[in-house]
N, C-alpha and C positions, 0 to 999 in steps of 0.2 A: 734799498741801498742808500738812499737817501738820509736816513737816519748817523750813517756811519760817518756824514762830513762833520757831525757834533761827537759820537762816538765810534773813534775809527777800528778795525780790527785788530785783534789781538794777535799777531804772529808769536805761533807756540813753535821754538824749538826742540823740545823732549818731553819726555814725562820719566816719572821716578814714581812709583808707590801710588800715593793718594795727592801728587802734586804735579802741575807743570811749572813750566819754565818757557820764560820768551827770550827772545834771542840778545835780548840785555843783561839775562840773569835773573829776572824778576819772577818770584814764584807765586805760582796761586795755588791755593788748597781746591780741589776739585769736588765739592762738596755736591753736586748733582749727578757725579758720576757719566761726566759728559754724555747727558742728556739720556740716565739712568740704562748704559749698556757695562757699563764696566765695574768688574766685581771685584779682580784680585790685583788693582793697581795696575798703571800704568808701564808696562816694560815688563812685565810677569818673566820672569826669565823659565817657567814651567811652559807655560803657550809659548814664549818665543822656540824652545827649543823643539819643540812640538811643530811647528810650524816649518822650522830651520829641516826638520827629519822627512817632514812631508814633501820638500821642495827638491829633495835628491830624489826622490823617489814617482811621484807623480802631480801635476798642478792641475790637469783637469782632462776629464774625458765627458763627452753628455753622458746623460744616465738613457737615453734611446735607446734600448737592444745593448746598452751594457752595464756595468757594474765598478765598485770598487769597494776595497775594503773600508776604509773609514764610514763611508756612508752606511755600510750593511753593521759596522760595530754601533755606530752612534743609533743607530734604529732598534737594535737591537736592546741598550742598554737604556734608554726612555722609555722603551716597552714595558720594561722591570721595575721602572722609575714612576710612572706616570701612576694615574690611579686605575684600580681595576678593570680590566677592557678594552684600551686603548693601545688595542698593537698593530697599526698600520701608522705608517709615514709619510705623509706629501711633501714633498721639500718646496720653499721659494726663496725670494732674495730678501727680504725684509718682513716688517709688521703690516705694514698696509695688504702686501700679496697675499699674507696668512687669511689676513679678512677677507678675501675679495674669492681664494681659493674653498675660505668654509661657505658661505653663502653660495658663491655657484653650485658646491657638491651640495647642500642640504636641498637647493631648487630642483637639480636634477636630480638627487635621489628619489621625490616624491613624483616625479614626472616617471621615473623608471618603474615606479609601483602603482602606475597606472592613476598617480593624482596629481595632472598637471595646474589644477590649479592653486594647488597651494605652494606661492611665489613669493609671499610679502615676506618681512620682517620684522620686530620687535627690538627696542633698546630703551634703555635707561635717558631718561631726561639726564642732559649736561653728561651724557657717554661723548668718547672720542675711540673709534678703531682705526684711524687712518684717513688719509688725505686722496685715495684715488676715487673714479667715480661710486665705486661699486661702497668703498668704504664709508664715505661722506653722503649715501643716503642713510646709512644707520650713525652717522655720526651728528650731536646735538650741540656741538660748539660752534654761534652763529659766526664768528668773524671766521671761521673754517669753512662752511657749506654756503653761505649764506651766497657770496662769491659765483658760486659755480651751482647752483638753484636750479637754473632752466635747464642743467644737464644733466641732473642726477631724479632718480625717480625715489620724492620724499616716501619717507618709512613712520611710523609711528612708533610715538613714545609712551614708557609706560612712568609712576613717579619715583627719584631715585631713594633709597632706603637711607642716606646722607645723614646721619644721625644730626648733624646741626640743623635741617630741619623738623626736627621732635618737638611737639610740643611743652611747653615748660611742666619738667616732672615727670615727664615719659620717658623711659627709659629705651636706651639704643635699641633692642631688643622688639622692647612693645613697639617703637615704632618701625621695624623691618616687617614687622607681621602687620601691619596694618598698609605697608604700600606689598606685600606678595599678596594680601585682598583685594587690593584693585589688579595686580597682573591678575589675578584668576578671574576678575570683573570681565575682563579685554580678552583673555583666552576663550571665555566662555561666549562671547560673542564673535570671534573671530577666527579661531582656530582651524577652520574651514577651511580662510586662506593661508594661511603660516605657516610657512615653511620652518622658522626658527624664531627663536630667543638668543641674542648676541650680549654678554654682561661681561662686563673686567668685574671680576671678584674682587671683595672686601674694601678695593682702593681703586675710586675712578679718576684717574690721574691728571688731566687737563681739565675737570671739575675743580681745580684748584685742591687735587690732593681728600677727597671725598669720600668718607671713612664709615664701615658700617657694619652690624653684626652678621657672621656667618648664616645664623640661621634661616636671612633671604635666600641663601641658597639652596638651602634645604627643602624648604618648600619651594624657590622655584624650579628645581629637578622634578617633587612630587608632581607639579602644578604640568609639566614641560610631558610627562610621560602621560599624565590622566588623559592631557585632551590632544597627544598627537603630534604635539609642537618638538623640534628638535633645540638640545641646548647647547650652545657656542659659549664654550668660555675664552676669553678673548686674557692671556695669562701672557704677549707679549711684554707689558710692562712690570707687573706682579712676579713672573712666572721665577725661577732659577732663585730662589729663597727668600725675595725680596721683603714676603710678611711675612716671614718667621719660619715657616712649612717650604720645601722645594716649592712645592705647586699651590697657590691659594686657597683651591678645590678642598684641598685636603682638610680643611678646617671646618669644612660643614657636611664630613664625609659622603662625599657625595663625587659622582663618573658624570662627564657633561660627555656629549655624542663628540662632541670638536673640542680640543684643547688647540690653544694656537698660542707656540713658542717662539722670541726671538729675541730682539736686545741683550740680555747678558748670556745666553746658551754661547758664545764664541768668548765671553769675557770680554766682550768690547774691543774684538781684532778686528771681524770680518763679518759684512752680512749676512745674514742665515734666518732663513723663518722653516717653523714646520707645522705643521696640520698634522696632528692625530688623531685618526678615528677609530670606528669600532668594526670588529666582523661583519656586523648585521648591514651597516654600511657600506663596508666594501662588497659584499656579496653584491650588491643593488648594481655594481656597473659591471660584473665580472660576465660577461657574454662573450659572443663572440663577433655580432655588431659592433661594428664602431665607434654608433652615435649613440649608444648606451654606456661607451666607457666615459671617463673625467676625460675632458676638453678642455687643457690648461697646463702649461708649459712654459720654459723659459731657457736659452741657452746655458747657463751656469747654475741650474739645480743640483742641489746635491754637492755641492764643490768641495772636492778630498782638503784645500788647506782650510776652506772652513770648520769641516767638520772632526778636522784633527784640532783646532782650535777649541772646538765645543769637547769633544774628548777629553781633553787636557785640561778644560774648568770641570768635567765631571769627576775627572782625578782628583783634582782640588778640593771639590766637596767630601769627596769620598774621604781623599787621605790625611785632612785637616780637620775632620768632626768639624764643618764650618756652621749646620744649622745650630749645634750648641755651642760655639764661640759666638756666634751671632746675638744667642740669646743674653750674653753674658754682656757682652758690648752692649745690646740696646737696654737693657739694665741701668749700667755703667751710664750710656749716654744720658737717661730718664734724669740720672742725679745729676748729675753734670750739667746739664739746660733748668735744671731748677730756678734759676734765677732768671731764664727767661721766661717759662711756663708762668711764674710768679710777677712778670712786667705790668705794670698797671695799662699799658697801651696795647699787650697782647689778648687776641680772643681767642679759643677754643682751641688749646695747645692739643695736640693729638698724636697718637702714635700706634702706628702696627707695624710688626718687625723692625727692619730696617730703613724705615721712612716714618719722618717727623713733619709735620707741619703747623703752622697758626696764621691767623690772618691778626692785623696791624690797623692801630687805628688811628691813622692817620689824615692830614689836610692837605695831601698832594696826591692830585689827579693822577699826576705823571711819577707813582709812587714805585713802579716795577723799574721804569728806565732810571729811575735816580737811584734806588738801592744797588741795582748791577753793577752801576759805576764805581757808587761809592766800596762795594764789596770786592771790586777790581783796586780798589785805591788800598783798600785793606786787604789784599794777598789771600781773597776769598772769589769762589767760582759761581756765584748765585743766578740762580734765575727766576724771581717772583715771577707769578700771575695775578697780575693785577695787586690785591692788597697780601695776597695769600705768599707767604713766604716756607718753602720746602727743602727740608735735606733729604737728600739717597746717595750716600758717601759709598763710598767703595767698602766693601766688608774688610779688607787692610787697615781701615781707618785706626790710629793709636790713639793711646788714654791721652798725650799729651796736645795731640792733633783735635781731638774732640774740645778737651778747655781750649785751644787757639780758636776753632772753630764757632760756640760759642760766645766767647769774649767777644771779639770781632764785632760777633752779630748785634750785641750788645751796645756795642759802639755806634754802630752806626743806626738801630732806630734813636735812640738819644740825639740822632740830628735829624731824622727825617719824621720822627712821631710824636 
């Protein structure tokens, strides 16, 4: 809080599209997607009315001994959606509970098949799945964990496939199969205890945007089934088309045991995370014990306006062909930032699907809080990490929003780099 006596809050009174607006009339391009949930702009009049329809009709019953419809459609149509095998549903309120819901089920799954001691976990060096305890032991971003250390029981990491660090002349590729060599290093000695493999596909997000070829996935599916280990794909920030594909996964065609959805699945209304898994898993708790079944719950699981919300984006993709507009835009955008990609102070311009990144090289420490401001001064929504500077625009974004977007950016490293 402290920081806001130099930079005070932004009171936003509306949003429109791919913009807000504060209560002076000042607009900002929303170019992170206020904090990468929101797909089809701000006011979607398709989820507003969706929402507007849900509210005459029901706003929430538990799912304890009961049911509704929105929840039993939207499970029903991710079922269809997801990749092969993935037809059960855990609901919760956000990304972090997704994570916190797939590691309890993978721990007690193997406890149900008579192998309690396989408990640990596995992640990605410079991973982030979340801020709660259970998330911030598999999570590797130290000003996140570091924190709260003596409460969380550390996990082990494995090296991330981050194509920036390749050796010079190594291609993305060569160097993903050289870090699934070391996960099979670590599986092959470990796997005893492992319950799981936790990975955000293709793009690890709080890595400052951390870009790499599918085919670690490929092999680490193979690697995840050879020695026993289950695999968590962690598609909270990725997931709902963000790399080009609905689902990440799908790029290295490959089924993880755990998909975990949330951020744009409501388009950016309403909370919502989900867990889906597979038969062979749900079978593991279905008895008639208690303390065999999932142990994990929450009063607003499953919530009918959320999940007419998520409906209503599924429409969207549906009824809009949006993963091939998508394609066409990040095309579009590719040329359009040329002139940034080509900055003599920009490094390692990068892109998959709908997310752009480069780091900046620049002589200020304090290079993320003075860009924010400066991109608040310029009618832009930015939020560097550290020197790494990233777009996840709303997929609405226009040809003409892109050059503002752009230009903008343009302007202001020429003050700060």
């Amino acid at each position: 809080m402290k920081h806001y006596e130099n930079f005070p809050l932004v009171p936003i009174a509306r949003g429109q599209g791919a913009w807000l607006y504060d209560f002076d009339g000042k607009r900002y391009l929303d170019a992170v997607s206020s904090w990468w949930v929101n797909l089809f702009g701000h006011c979607n009049p398709r989820i507003n009315a969706a929402i507007a329809d849900q509210l005459g009709k029901l706003e929430h019953v538990m799912l304890a001994g009961f049911t509704h419809e929105p929840v039993v459609q939207l499970s029903e149509r991710l079922r269809k959606l997801a990749p092969a095998g993935l037809g059960h549903c855990f609901y919760g309120s956000d990304g972090a509970s997704a994570t916190e819901i797939a590691l309890k089920m993978s721990a007690h799954y193997w406890r149900n098949n008579g192998q309690p001691g396989k408990t640990q976990f596995i992640s990605l060096q410079n991973s982030y799945h979340g801020e709660t305890l259970g998330a911030l032991s598999v999570t590797d971003v130290a000003l996140f964990r570091d924190a709260y250390g003596a409460l969380i029981a550390q996990q082990a990491t494995v090296p991330s496939p981050d194509w920036r660090d390749a050796e010079p002349g190594e291609s993305a590729e060569a160097y993903a199969l050289r870090c699934a060599d070391l996960l099979e290093s670590h599986l092959q000695l470990h796997h005893a205890q492992l319950a799981a493999f936790i990975v955000e596909p293709l793009v690890q997000g709080a890595a400052g945007m951390a870009m790499y070829h599918p085919v670690y996935l490929k092999r680490a599916r193979e690697l995840c089934t050879r020695y026993g280990v289950l695999l968590i794909a962690d598609e909270i920030a990725v997931g709902m088309g963000r790399t080009g594909t609905l689902f990440a996964c799908e790029q290295a065609g490959i089924a993880p045991d755990f998909l975990l959805i949330s951020k744009g699945i409501t388009g950016g209304y309403l909370p919502l995370s989900i867990v889906m898994t597979t038969d062979n898993i749900y079978q593991a708790f279905y008895a008639d014990e208690t303390a065999r079944g999932f142990l994990h719950s929450h009063s607003y699981t499953g919530n009918p306006l959320a999940c007419r919300a998520a409906l209503a984006t599924l429409d969207i993709f549906e009824q809009d062909d949006v993963l091939s507009a998508n394609r066409a835009k990040a095309a579009l955008f590719n040329c359009i930032a040329a002139p940034l990609r080509d900055h003599p102070k920009v490094r390692n311009f990068r892109n998959t699907g709908m997310i752009w990144a480069f780091e900046v090289d620049t002589p200020h420490a304090d290079f993320a809080r003075r860009c924010f401001s400066l991109a608040l001064q310029n009618e832009l929504l930015l939020r560097p990490m550290g020197n790494t500077v990233y777009f996840m625009p709303p997929y609405v974004i226009a040809e003409d929003e892109m050059h503002f977007l752009v230009g903008r950016t343009l302007k202001i490293l020429e003050i700060l780099a």
